[in-house]
Structure formats: structure tokens, C-alpha cells
N, C-alpha and C positions, 0 to 999 in steps of 0.2 A: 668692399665686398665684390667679388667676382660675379658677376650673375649671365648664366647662357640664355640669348636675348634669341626666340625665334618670331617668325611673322613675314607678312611681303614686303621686304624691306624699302622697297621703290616706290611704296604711298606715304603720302605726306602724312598724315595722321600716326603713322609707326614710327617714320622720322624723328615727329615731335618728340615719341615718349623714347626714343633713342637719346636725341640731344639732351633730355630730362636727367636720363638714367645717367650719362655719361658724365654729370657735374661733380658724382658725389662717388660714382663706384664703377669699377671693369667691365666692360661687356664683350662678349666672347659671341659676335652675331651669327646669326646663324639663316640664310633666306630659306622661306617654306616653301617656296614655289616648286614643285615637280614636274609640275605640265601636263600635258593629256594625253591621251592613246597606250597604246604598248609599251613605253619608257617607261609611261608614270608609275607602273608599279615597281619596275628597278629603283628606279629614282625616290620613292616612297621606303626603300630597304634603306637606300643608301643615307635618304637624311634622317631615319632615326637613327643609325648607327650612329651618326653624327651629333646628333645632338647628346644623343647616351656618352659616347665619348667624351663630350665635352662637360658634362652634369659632373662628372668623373671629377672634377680639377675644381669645380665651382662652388661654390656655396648657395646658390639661389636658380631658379630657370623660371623665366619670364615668358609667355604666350601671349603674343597679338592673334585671337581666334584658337579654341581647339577644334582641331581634325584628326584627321587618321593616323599622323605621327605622332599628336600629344598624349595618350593614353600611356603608350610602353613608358617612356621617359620622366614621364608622372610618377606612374609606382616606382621605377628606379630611384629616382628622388625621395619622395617620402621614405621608400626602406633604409634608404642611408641616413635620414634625417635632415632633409635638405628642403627648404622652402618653395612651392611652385605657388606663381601668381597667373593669373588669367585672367584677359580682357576681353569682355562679352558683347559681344555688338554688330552683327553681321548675320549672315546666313549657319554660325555655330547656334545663336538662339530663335530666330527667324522659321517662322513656320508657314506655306502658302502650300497647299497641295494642289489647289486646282493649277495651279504652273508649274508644279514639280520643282517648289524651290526652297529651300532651306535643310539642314543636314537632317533633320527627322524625315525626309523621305526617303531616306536610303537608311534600311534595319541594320546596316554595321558601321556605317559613318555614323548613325547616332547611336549606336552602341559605345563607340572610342570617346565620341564628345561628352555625350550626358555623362559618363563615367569618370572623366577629363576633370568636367565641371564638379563632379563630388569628391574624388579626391584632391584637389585641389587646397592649398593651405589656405586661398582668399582668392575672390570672385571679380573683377572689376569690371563692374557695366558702365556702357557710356553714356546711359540717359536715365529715367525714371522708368521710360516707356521699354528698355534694354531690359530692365530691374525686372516688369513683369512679362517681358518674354518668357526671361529664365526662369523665374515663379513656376511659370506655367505648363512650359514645356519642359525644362529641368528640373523638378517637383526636389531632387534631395541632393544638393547643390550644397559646396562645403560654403563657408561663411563668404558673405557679400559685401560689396560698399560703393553704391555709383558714386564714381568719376566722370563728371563730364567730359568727353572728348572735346580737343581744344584748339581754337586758331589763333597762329599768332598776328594779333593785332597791330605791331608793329611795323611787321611784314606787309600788312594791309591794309594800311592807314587812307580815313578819310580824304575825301577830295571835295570840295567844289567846284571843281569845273562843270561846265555847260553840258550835258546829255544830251543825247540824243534818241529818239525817239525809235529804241533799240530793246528788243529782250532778249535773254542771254541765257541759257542750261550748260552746263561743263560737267564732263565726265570723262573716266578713265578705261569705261566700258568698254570692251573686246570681244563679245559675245551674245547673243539674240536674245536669249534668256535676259541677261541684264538687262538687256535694250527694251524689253515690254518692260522690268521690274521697275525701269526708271523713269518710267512714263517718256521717252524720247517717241515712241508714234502720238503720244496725246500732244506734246509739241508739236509734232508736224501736222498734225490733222487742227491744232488751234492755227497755224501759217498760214494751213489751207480756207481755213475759213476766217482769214486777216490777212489779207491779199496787200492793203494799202501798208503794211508794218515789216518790218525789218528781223528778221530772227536768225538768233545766232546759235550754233549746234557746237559746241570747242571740245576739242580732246579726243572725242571717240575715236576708235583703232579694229584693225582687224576684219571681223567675217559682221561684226555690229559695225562698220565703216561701210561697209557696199549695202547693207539692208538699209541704212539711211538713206546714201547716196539714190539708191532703188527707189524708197517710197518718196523721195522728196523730189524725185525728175523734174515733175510735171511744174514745179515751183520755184516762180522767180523772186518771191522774197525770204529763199532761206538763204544762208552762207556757212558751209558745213566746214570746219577746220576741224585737218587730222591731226591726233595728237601722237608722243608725246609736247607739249607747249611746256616754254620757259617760264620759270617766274614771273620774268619781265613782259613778255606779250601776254600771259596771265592777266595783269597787274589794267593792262592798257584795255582788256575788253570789259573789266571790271567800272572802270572808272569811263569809256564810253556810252555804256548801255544805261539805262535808265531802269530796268527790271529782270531780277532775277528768278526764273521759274522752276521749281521742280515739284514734277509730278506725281511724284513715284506711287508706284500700288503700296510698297511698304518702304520705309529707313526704321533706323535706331539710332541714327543723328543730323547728319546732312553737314557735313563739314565743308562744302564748296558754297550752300544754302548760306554760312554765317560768313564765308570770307566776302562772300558778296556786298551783302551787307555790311559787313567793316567798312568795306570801301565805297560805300552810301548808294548801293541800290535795292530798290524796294523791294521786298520778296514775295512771293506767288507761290503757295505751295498746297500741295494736297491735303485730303485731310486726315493726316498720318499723327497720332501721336506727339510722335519724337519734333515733328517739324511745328507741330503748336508751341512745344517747349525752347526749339529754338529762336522762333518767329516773334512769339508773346504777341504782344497787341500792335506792333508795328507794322504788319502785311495784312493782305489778302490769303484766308484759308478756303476753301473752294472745291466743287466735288469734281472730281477729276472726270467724269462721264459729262459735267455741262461744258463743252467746250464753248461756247457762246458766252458762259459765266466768264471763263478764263480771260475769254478776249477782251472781253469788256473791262475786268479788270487789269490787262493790261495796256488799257487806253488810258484807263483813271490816273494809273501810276504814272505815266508822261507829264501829270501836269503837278506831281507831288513838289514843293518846296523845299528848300537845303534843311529847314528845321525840321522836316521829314525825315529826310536821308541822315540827318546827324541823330534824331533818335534811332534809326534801325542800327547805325554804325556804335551808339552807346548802349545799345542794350546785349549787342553782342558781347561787350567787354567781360562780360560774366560767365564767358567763354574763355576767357583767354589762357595762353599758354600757360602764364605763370602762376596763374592760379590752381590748373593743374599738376606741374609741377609741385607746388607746395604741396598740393595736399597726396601725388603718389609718394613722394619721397616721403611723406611722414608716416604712411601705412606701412610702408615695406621695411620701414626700419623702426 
């Protein structure tokens, strides 16, 4: 089958279901990315034509997140008879008003999605806690079926080696907005009151790269690395640190959250849903406003055991790549 594959294609999680898709059938990809300012709405002409063109030749059109492109391309699809699938997990089902974040705050970006979402041949959310976003905020929403979103375990395999007495957050963040969404001030303000601890900030970019840089001056135990980062120096801060923290005010998965974890560090995470589901009974859940709670439990996690870390790294496995795989391949076809 030909299927027109759109999404940001330079995240690892689209990746995956890229590698997925390409075992069994054509993809004809297509990046969503338009950008901001004055461009973006040329650029928002240009990649639906783009994608419509390519619907044209295809048999199937696949969406990592609907937005303001995925509606037209939708109905084109369906009126030809042609299957669209979309994967729900992100600020497409994601609702926070008091921060102005998720596509229901804007009355015609969630006009394009919710509508996105119900024409759609099939729904695919990446958690339970995805499943009732969309419940709730997309009320008539064509047929559904979470998928867990997935890491390759393989890629992230266990370690025992020696830790260090180190906590770790990674993110791909480029903007301020994210930067609160992702709890990275609640990292810093936990450093700031964990002076004697070591914290690492990996990945961040952009105008979210100097607000860090900014609030974390005054701080000689953080180390802030710009990203983008390779697999390989990925790979090496995973298996130094001893504890992997994410804060966020809201996820609908946490996929940096389980690669951690595959590679045996303890997880710290808010008390989000999606990150319970990840986490299960292996970590620390914790209210993101007690920073004192946090630090403390990233004292405890320094002295956790390999039989520790090999359960957080086995409970992820229920995550993994292939499992999703098997089960999108067997929906779509």
C-alpha cells in the first residue's frame, strides 16, 4: 500500500512509526513543519497542496497530530474513498487554558482538528490518558484504539554500570511555552534548592535555550546542553545519571521519561496521567509545586540498586517498538 505519511518528521517517536510503516508498505513523507510568523501561512498553502497532491497517487494518508493542514486532505481522502489514520497525543488533544496551550485555544485550529479527528477512518492515541483527552475535548471523534507510543528498547538497552550521583531531563524544546509545559523552571528551581546535586538540562534549543541559560545563571550545579544531541552522547547521559526527572504540567506519553528508564534510571515524574502509566510502580510520582518533595526524592534514587534499575528498564519493555508495531500494522490493514 502507498500511504502519504505527514508529522515532524525529525522526532524520534514519528521516526519510529515511519521505520514501522516502511516494513510492509510505501510512504510518500511528507514534513509538517511550516514555521512561524508571516511564511507560515504560505507555507501552510503550500503543504496542503502537497499533501492533496500526493493523497492523489495513494491509497491511505497517515497523520502524526491533526492541525491546520489535516482537515482539507481529510475530506479529499474520504471523498475518493481512501483511508486516513491519526495519531492523537500532543497539544492536537491536549487542553490547558490558563497557558494558552493546546489546539482548543485557538476557535479555528480546533475547528480543523476536532473535525480532523471525526472524519477520520481510525483514531490512534498514545496512552489511556490520550484516549480521554480526546473523549473529552473531541466529544465525536471517528473510531479509536490506543497505541501505545513506543521506545526502542534495543536502542536503549540496560546498563550496569556505576552512577553517578546525577539527575537528567531531555527535551527537544525550542520555545517558552514548552519550557513551563515541561516543567524545565521546576528543574531549575529543584537545583536551586539541591545545591550539593548535579543536574543535567540535555537538548533544549532555541529562544527555550537562553530562558534557561537566563534563569539558571546564578547556578553552579546545573550543566545545560544544547541540543540537537546524537544518539550516542544521548545513550552516555542516560547510563551516567542515576535519575530521570520530568515535570511537566501535562504529557500524553513521555517517551524520553521510558528511554530513561530502559537504560536503568529511576524516574521522577509529575503527577500526570500518562506518566503514571509509564512509570507504574517503579519511580517516584510527586506534586510538581513541592520542590523539596522532588529533591528528596532525588536523594533516595542515588542509593536505588541494579534490581531497581533492571525493574524500571523491564517494565518499560511494554513499551516497546515492536510491540507497537505489531499491533499498528495489524489495524491499518
Amino acid at each position: 500500500m502507498i500511504i502519504t505519511f505527514v508529522g515532524p518528521t525529525q522526532s524520534r517517536f514519528v521516526q519510529n512509526d515511519i521505520e514501522i510503516l516502511r516494513r510492509r508498505h510505501t510512504l510518500r513523507l511528507v514534513n509538517a513543519n511550516i514555521g512561524r510568523g508571516s511564511s507560515a501561512v504560505i507555507n501552510l498553502l503550500k503543504l496542503q497542496w502537497q499533501i492533496v497532491h500526493s493523497v492523489l497517487g495513494s491509497q491511505a494518508l497517515f497523520f502524526w497530530f491533526a492541525d491546520y493542514y489535516s482537515l482539507l486532505p481529510t475530506i479529499v481522502a474520504r471523498l475518493l474513498g481512501k483511508k486516513v489514520y491519526i495519531v492523537a497525543g500532543g497539544f492536537d488533544v491536549t487542553y490547558i487554558p490558563e497557558v494558552k496551550s493546546g489546539a482548543r485555544v485557538r476557535p479555528l485550529r480546533w475547528f480543523l482538528v476536532r473535525n480532523s479527528h471525526r472524519f477520520a477512518t481510525k483514531v490512534f492515541p498514545v496512552s489511556n490518558y490520550a484516549q480521554h483527552l480526546l473523549d473529552t475535548n473531541s466529544k465525536h471523534h471517528g473510531p479509536s484504539e490506543v497505541i501505545y507510543n513506543a521506545v526502542d528498547t534495543k536502542r536503549f538497552p540496560f546498563s550496569s554500570t556505576p552512577r553517578e550521583p546525577i539527575a537528567i531531563t531531555v527535551t527537544q524544546l525550542d520555545i517558552v511555552l514548552d519550557y513551563l509545559l515541561k516543567g524545565i523552571d521546576v528543574f531549575i528551581k529543584t537545583a536551586e534548592a539541591s545545591p550539593n546535586v548535579k543536574f543535567q538540562l540535555v537538548g533544549i534549543r532555541g529562544e527555550a535555550l537562553a530562558f534557561a541559560l537566563k534563569e539558571s545563571a546564578h547556578l553552579k550545579n546545573i550543566t545545560i546542553i544544547e541540543g540537537p544531541v546524537t544518539y550516542e552522547a544521548l545513550l552516555r547521559y542516560y547510563y551516567n545519571a542515576s535519575t530521570y526527572c520530568q515535570l511537566s504540567m501535562d504529557e500524553t506519553f513521555g517517551v524520553a521519561t521510558a528511554e530513561a528508564m530502559s537504560c536503568g534510571c529511576i524516574p521522577i515524574v509529575s503527577e500526570v496521567p500518562s506518566l503514571r502509566e509509564v512509570t507504574g510502580e517503579t519511580g517516584h510520582v510527586i506534586d510538581r509545586k513541592d520542590i523539596n518533595g522532588i529533591a528528596k526524592a532525588i536523594n533516595e534514587s542515588f542509593t536505588a540498586g541494579e534490581n531497581d534499575r533492571r525493574k524500571c528498564s523491564d517494565y518499560v519493555k511494554k513499551f516497546d517498538l515492536e510491540r507497537r508495531a505489531e499491533e499498528l500494522l495489524k489495524s491499518i490493514e
